[in-house]
The first five atom37 places (N, CA, C, CB, O) and aatype in JSON, in Angstrom:
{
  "aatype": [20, 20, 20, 20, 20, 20, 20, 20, 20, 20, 20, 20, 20, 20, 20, 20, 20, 20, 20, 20, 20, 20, 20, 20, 20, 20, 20, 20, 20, 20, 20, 20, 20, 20, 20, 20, 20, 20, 20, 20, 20, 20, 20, 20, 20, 20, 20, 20, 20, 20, 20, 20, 20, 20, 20, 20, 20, 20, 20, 20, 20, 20, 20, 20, 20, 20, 20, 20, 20, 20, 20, 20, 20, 20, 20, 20, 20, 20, 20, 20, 20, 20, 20, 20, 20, 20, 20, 20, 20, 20, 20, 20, 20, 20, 20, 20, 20, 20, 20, 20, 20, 20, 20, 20, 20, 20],
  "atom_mask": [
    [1, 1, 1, 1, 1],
    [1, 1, 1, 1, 1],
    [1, 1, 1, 1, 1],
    [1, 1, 1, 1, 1],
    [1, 1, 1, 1, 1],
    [1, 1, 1, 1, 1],
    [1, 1, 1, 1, 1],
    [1, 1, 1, 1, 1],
    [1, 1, 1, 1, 1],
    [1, 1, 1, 1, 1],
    [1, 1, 1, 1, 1],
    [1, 1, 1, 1, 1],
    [1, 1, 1, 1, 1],
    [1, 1, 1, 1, 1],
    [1, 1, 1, 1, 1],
    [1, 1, 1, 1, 1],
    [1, 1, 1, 1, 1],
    [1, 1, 1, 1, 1],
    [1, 1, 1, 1, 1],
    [1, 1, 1, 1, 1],
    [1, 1, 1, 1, 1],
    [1, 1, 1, 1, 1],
    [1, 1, 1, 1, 1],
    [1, 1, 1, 1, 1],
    [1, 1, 1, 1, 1],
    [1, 1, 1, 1, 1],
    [1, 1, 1, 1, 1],
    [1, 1, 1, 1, 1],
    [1, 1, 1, 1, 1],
    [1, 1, 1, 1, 1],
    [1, 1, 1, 1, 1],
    [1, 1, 1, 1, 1],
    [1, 1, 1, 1, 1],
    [1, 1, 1, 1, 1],
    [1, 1, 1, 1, 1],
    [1, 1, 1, 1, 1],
    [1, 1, 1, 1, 1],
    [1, 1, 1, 1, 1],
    [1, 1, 1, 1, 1],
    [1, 1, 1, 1, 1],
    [1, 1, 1, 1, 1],
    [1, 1, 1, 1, 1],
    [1, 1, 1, 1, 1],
    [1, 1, 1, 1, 1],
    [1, 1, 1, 1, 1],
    [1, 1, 1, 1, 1],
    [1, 1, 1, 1, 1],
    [1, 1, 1, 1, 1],
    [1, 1, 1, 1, 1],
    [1, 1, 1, 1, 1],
    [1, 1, 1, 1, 1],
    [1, 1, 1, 1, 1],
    [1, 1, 1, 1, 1],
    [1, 1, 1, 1, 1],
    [1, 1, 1, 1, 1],
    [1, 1, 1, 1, 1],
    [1, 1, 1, 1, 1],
    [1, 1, 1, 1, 1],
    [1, 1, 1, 1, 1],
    [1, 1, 1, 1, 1],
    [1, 1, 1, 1, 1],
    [1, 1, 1, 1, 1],
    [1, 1, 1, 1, 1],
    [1, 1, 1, 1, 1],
    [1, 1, 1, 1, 1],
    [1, 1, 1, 1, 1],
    [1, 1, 1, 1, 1],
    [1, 1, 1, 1, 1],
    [1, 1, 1, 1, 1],
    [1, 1, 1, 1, 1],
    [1, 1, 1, 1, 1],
    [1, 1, 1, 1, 1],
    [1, 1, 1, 1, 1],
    [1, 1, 1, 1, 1],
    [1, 1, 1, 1, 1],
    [1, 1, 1, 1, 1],
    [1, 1, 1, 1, 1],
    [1, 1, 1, 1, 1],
    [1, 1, 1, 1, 1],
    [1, 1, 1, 1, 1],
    [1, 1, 1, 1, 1],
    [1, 1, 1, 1, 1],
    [1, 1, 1, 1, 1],
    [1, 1, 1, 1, 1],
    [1, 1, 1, 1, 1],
    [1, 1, 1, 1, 1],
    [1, 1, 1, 1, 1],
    [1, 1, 1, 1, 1],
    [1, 1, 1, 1, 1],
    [1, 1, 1, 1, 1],
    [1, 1, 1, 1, 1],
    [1, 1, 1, 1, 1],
    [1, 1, 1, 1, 1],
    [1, 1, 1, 1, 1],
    [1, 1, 1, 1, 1],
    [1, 1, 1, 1, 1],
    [1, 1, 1, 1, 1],
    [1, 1, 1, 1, 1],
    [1, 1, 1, 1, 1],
    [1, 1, 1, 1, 1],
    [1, 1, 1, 1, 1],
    [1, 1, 1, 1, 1],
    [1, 1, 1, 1, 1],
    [1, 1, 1, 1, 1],
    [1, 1, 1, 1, 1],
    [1, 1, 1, 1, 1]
  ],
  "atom_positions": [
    [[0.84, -1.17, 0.0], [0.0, 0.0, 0.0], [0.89, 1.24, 0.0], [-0.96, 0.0, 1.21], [1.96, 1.21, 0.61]],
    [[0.49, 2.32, -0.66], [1.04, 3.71, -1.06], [0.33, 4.88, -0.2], [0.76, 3.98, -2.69], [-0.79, 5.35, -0.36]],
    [[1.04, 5.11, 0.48], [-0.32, 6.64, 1.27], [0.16, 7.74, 0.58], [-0.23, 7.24, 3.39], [1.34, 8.08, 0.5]],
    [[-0.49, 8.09, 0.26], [-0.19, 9.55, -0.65], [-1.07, 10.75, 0.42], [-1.08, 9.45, -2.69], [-1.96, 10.49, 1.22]],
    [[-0.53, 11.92, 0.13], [-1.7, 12.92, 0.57], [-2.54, 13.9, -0.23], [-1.19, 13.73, 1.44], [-2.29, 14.41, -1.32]],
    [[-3.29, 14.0, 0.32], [-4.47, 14.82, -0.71], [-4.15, 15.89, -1.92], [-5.38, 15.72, 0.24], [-4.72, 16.06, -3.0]],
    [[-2.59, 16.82, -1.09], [-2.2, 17.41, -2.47], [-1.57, 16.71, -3.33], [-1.47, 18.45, -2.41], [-1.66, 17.17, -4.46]],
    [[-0.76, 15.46, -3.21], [-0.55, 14.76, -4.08], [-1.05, 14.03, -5.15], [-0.21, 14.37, -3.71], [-0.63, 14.02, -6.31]],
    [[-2.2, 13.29, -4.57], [-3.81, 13.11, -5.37], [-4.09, 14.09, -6.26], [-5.13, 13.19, -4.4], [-4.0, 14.03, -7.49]],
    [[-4.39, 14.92, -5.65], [-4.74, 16.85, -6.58], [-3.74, 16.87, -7.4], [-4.56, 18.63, -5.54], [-4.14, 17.43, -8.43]],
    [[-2.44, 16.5, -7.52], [-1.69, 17.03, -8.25], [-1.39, 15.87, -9.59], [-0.51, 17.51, -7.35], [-0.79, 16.16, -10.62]],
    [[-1.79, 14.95, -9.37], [-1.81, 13.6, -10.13], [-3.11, 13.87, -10.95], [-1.89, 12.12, -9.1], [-3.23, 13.83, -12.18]],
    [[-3.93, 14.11, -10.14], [-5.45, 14.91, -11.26], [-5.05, 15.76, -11.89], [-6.8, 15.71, -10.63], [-5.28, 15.65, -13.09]],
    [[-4.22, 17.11, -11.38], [-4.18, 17.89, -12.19], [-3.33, 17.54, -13.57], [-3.82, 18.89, -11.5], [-3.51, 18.04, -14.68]],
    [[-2.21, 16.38, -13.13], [-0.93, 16.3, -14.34], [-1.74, 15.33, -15.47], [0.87, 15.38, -13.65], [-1.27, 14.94, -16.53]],
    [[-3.46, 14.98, -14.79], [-3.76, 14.17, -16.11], [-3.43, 12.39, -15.96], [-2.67, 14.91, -17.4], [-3.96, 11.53, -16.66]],
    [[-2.45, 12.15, -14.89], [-2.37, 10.91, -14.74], [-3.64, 10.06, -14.58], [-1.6, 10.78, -13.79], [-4.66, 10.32, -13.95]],
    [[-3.35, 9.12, -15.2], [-4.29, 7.47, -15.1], [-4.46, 7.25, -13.88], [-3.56, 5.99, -15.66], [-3.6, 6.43, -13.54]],
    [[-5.26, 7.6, -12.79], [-5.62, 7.21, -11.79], [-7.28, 7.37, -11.78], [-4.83, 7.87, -10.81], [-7.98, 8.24, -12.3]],
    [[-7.67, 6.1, -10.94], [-9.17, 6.26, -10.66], [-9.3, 6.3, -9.12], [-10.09, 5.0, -11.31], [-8.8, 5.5, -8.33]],
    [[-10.05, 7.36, -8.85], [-9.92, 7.52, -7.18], [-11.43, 6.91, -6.85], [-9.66, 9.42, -6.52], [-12.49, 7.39, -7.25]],
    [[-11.26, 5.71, -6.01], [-12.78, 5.67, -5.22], [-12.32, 6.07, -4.08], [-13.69, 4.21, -5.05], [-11.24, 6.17, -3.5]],
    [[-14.13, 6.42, -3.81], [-14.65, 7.28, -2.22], [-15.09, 5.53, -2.02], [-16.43, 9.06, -2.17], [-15.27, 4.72, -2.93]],
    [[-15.2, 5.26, -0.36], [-15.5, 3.8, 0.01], [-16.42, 4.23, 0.91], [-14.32, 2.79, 0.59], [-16.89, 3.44, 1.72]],
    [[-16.76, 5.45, 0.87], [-17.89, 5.86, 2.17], [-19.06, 5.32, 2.06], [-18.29, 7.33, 2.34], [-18.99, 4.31, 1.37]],
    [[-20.18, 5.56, 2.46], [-21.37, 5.07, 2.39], [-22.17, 6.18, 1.55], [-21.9, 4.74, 3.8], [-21.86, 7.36, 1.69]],
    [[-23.24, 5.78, 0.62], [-23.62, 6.82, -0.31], [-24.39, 7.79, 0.67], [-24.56, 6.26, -1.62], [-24.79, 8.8, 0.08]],
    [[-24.69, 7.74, 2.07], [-25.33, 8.95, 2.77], [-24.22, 9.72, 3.16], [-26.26, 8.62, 4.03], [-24.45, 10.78, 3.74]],
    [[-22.91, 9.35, 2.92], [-21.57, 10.18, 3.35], [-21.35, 11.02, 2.29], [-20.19, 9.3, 3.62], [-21.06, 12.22, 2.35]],
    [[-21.5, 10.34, 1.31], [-21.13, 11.13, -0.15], [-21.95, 12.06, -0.78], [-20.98, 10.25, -1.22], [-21.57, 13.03, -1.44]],
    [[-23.38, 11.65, -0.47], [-24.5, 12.93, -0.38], [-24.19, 13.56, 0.54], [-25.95, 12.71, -0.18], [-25.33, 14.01, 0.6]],
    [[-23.66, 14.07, 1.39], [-23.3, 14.91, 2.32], [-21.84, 15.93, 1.72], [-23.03, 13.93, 3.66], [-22.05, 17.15, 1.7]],
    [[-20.81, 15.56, 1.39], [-19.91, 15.84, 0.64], [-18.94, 14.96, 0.2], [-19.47, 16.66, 1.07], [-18.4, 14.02, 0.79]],
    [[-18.72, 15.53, -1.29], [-18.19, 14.46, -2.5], [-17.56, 15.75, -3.15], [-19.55, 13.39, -3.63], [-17.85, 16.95, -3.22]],
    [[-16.18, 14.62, -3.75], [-15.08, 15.72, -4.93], [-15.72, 15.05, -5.72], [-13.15, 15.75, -5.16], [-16.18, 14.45, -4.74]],
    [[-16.11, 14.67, -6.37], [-16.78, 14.24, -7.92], [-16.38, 12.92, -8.39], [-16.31, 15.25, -9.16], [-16.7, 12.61, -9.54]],
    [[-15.58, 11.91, -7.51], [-14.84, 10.77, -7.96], [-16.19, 9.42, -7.64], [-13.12, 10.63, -6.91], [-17.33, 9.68, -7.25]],
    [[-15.66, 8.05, -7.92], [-16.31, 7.45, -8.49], [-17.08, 6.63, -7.21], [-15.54, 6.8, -9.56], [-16.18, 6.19, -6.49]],
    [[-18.04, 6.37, -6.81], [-18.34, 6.0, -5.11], [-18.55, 4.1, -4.99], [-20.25, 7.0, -4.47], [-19.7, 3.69, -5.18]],
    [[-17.69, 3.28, -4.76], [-18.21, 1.91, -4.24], [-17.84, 1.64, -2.86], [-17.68, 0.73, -5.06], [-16.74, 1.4, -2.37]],
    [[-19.09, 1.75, -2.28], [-19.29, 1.5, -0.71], [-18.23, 0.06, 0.04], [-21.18, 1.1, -0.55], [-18.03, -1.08, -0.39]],
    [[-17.85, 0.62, 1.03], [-16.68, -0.62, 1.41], [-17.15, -1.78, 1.13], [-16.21, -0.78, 2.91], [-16.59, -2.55, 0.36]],
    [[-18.27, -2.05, 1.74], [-19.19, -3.73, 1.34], [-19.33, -4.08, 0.01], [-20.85, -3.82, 1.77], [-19.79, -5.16, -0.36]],
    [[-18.88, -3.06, -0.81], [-19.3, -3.46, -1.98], [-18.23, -3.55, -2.92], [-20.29, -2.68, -2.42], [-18.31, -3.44, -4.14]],
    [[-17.49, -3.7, -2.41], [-15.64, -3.82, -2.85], [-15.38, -4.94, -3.76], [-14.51, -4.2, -1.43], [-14.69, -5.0, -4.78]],
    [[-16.14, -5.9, -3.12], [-15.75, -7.27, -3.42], [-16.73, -7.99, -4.55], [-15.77, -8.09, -2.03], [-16.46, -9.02, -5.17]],
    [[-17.85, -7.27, -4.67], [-18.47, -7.03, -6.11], [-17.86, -6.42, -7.63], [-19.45, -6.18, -5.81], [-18.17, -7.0, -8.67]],
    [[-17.16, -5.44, -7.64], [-16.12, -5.14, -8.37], [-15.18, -5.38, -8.69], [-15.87, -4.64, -8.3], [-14.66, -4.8, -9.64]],
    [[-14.55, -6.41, -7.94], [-12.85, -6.88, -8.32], [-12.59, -7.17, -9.41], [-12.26, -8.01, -7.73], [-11.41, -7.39, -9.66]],
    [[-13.52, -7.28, -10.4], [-12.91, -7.95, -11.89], [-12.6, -6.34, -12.35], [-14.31, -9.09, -13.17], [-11.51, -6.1, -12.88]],
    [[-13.64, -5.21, -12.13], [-13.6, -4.13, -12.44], [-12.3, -3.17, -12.25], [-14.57, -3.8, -11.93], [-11.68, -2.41, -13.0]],
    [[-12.19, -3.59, -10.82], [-11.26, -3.0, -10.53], [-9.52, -3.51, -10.82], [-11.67, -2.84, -9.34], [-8.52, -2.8, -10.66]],
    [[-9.56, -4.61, -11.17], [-8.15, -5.4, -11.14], [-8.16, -4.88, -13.01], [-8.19, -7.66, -10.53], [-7.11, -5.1, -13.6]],
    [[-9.13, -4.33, -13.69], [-8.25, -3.6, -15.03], [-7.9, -2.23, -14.41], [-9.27, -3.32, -16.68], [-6.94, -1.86, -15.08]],
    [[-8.13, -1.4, -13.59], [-7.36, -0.26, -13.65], [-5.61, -0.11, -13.2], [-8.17, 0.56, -12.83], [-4.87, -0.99, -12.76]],
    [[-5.37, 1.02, -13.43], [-3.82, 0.9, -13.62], [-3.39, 1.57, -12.51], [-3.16, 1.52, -14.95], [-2.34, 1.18, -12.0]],
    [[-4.19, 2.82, -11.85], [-3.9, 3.15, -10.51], [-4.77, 3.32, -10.15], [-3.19, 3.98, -10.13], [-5.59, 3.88, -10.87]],
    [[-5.17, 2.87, -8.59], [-6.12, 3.02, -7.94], [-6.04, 3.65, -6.58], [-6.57, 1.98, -7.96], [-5.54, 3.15, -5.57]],
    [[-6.56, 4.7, -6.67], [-6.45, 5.4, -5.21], [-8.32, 5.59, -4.64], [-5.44, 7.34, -5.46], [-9.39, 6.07, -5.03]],
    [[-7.48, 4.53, -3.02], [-8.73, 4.74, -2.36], [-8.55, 5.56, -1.37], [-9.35, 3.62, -1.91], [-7.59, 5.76, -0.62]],
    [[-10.42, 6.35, -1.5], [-10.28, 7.02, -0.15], [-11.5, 6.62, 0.65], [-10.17, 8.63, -0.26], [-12.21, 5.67, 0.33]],
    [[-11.76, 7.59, 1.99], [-12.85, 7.7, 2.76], [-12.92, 8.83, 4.35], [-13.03, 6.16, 3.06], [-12.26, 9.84, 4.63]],
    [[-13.15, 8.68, 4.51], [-13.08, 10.15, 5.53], [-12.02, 10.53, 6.35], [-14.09, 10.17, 6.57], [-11.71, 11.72, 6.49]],
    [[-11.27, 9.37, 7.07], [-9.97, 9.7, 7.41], [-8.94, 9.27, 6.57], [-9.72, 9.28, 8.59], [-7.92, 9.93, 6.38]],
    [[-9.21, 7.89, 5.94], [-7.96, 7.06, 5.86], [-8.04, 6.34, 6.12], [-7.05, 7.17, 6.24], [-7.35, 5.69, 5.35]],
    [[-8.49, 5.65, 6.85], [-8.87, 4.31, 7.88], [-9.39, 2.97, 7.1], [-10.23, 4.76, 8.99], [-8.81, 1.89, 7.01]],
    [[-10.5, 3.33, 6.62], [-11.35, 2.5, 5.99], [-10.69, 1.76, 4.84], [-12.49, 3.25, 5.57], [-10.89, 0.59, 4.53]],
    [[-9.68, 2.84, 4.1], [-9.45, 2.97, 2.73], [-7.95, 1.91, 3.19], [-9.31, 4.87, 1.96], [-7.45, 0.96, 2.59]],
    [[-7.62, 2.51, 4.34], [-6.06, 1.66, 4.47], [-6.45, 0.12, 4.84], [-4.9, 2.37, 5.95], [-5.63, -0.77, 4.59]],
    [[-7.98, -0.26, 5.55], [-8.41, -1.58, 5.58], [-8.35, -2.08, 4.55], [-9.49, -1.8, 5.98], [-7.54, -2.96, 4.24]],
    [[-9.48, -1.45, 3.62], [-9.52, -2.15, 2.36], [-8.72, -2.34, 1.3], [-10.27, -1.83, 1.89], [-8.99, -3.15, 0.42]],
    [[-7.42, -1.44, 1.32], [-6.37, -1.52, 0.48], [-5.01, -2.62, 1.23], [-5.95, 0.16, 0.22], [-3.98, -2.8, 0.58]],
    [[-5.17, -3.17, 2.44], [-4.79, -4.21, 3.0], [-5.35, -5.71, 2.36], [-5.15, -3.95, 4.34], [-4.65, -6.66, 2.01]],
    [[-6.8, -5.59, 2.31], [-7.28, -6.8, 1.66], [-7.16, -7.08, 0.66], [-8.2, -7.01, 1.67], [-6.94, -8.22, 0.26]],
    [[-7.31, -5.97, -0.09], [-7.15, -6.41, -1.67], [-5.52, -7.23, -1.75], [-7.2, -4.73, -2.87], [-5.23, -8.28, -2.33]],
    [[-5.17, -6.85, -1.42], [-3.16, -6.89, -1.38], [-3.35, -8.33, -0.65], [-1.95, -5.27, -0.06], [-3.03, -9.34, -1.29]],
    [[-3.68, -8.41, 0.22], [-3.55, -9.99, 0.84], [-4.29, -10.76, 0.69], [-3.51, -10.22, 2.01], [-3.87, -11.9, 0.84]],
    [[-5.68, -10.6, 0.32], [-6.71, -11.72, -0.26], [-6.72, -11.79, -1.82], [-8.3, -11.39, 0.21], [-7.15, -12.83, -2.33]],
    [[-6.34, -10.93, -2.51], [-7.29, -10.68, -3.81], [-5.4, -10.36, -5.11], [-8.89, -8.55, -3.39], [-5.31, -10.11, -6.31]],
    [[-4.28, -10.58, -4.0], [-3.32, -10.1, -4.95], [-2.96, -8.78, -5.32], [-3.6, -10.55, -5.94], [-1.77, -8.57, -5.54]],
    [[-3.99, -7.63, -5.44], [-3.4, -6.62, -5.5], [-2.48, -5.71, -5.38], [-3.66, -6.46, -5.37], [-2.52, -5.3, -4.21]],
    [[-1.48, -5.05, -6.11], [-0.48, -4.16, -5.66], [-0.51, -2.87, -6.14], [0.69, -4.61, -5.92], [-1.22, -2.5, -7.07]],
    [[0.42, -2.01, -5.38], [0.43, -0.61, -5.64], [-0.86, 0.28, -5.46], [0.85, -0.49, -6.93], [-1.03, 1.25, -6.19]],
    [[-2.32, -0.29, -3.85], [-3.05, 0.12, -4.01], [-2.41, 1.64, -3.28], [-4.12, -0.72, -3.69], [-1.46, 1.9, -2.55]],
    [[-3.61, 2.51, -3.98], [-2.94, 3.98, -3.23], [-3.95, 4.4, -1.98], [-2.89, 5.53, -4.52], [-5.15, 4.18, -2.15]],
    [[-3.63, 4.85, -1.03], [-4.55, 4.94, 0.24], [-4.14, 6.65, 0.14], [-4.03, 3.82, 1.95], [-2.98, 7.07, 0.19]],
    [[-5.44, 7.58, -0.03], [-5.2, 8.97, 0.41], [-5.38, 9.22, 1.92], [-6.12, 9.88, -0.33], [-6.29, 9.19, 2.75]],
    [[-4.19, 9.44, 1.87], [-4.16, 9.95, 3.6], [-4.73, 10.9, 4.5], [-3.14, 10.31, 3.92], [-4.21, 12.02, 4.48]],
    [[-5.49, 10.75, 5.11], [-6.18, 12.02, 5.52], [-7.47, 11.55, 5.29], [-5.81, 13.4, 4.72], [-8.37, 11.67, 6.12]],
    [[-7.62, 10.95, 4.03], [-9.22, 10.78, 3.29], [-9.73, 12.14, 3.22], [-10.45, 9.8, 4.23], [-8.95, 13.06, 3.49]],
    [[-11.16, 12.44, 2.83], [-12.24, 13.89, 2.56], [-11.86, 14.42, 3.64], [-14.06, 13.81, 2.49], [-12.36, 15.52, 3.41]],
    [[-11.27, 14.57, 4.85], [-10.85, 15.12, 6.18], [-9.79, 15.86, 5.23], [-10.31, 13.98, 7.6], [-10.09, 16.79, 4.49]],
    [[-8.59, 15.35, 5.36], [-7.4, 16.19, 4.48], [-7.71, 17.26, 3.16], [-6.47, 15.02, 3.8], [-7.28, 18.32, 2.7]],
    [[-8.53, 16.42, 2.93], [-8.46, 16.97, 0.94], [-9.26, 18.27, 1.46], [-9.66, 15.67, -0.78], [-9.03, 19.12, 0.59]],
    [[-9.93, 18.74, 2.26], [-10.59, 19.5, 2.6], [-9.94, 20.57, 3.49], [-11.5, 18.88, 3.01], [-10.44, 21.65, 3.79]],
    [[-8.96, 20.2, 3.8], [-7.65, 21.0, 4.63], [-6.61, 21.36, 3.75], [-6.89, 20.1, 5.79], [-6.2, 22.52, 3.77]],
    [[-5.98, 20.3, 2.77], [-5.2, 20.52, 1.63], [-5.58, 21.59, 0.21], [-5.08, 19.15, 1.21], [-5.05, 22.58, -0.29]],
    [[-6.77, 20.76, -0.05], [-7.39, 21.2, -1.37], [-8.51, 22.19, -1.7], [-7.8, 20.18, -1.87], [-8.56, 23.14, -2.47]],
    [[-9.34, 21.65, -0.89], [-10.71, 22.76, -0.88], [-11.56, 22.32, -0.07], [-11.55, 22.99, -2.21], [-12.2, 21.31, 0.2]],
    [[-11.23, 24.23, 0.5], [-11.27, 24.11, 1.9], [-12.93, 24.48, 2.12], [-10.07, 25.19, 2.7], [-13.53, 24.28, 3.18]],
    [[-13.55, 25.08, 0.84], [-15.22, 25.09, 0.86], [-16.45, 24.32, 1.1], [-15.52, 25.29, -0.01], [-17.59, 24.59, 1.47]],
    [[-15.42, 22.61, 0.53], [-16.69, 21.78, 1.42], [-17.13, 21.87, 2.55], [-16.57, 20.64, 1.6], [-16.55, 22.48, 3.45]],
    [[-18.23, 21.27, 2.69], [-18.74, 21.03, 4.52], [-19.06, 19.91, 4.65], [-20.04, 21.78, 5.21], [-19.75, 19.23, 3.89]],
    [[-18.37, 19.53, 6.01], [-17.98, 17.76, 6.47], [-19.06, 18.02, 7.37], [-16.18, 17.12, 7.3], [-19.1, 18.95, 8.17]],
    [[-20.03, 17.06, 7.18], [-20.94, 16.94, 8.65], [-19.88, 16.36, 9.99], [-22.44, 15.56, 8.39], [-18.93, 15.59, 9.86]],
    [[-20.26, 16.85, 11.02], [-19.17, 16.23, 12.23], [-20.01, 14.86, 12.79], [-18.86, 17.58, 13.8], [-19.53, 14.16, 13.68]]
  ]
}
């Protein structure tokens, strides 16, 4: 696993790189606030793996970090995966780093 931080993420979007970022929150988290990236709920991880084992970088997030560093543990030890990217901080950071206008319910 790769922890990157939120301006790094931002800056990999901005350079255009091949990365697909999922949010792993729950879709009442993401109706609440969302950067615009692609949403599969942690439980639902394991429905996607064919999906996800074609992309070329994958950066997961979720509100701290936490969730995203679980699930980027499993993939890697159950499922084979490497080079998953964990944003550090999760929507907590990117919102301290990047833009700072969202609103995080507490």
């Amino acid at each position: 696993m790769i922890l990157l931080s939120a301006t790094e993420i931002n800056n990999q979007i901005i350079n255009k790189e091949n990365i697909t970022l999922i949010d792993i929150r729950e879709p009442y988290e993401v109706d609440v606030c969302a950067i615009g990236c692609r949403n599969i709920p942690m439980a639902k991880i394991e429905e996607h793996l064919d999906e996800l084992k074609s992309l070329d970088k994958i950066v997961l997030m979720c509100r701290s970090g936490k969730r995203a560093e679980s699930v980027a543990n499993w993939l890697e030890s159950d499922f084979n995966f490497s080079d998953i990217i964990v944003m550090e901080g999760g929507i907590t950071q990117w919102k301290e780093q990047v833009d700072p206008s969202l609103i995080l319910e507490d």
